[in-house]
C-alpha positions as CSV (number, residue, x, y, z in Angstrom):
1,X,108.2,85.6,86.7
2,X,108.4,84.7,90.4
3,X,108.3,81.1,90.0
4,X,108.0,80.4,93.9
5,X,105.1,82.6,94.0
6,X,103.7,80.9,91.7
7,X,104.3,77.5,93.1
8,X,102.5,79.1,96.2
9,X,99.3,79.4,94.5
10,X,99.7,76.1,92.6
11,X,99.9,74.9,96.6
12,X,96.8,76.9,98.0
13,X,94.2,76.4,94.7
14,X,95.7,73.1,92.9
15,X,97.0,73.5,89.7
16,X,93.6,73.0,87.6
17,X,92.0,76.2,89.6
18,X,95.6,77.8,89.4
19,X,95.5,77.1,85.3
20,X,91.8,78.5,85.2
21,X,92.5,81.9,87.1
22,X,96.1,82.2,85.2
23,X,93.9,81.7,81.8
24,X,91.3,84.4,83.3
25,X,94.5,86.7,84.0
26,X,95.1,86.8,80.2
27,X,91.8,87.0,79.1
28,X,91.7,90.5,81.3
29,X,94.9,91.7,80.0
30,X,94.0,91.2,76.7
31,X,91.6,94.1,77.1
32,X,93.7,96.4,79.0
33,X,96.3,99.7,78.3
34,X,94.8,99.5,74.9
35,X,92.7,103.4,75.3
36,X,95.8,105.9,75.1
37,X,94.3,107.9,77.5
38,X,96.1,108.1,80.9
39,X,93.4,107.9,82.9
40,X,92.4,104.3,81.7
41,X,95.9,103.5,81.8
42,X,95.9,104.1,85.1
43,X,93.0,102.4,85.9
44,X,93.9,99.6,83.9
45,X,97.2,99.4,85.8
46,X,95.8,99.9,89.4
47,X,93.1,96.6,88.3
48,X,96.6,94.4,87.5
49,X,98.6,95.0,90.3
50,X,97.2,92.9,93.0
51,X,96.3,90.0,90.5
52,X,100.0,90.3,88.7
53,X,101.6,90.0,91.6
54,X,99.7,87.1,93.4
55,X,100.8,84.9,90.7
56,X,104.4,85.7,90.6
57,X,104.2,88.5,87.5
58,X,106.3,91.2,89.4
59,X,107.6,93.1,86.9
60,X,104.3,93.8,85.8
61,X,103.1,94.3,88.5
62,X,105.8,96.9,89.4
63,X,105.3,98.3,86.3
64,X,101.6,99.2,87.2
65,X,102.9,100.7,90.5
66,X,105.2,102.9,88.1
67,X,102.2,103.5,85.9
68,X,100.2,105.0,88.9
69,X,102.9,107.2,90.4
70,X,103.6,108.9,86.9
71,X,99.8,109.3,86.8
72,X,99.3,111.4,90.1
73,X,102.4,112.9,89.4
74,X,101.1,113.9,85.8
75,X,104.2,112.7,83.8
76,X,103.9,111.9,80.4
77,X,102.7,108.1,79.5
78,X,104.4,107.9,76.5
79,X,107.1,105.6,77.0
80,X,105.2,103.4,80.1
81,X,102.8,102.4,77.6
82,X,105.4,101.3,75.9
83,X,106.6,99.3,78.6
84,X,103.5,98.4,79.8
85,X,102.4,97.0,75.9
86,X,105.8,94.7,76.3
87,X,105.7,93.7,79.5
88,X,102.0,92.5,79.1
89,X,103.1,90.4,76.2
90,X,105.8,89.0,78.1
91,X,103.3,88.0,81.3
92,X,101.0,86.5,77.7
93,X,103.3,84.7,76.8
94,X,104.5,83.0,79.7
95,X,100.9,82.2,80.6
96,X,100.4,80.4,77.2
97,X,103.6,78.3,78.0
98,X,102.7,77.5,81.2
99,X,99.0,76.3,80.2
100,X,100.5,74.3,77.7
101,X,103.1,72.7,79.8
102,X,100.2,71.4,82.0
């Protein structure tokens, strides 16, 4: 996690809103790449991007970018979901820490 990205949202929206839209963030990944099928893995990942990265969670957000270009290209999925199922634990669990840091 980008930790000074994060401290730049904690700056514009205050850390209560910050801790509300972080808590939204994982109530939305809880429902996504759970399908299988590619094509709502890549709509899942193209709906996390911008919001992953805004609050500092580049590697999933990257990931997602990854996710998308082996979708247009029309790679197999296989091993990005695996990623993707890791990472979005990862980007879980360091939202549940941070909420209860607060």
């Amino acid at each position: 996690m980008d930790t000074a990205t994060l401290d730049e949202m904690r700056e514009l929206l205050g850390e209560e809103k910050t801790l509300a839209r972080l808590a939204d963030l994982a109530t939305d990944l809880r429902s996504r790449f759970e399908s299988g099928k590619t094509e709502d893995l890549a709509f899942d990942a193209d709906a996390t991007i911008l919001t992953a990265g805004l609050f500092g969670f580049l590697d999933l957000s990257n990931l997602c970018c990854e996710v998308e270009e082996a979708y247009r290209a029309g790679a197999n999925m296989t091993l990005l979901q695996v990623r993707l199922n890791e990472v979005q634990q990862q980007v879980l669990d360091e939202i549940e820490t941070l909420r209860t840091a607060a």
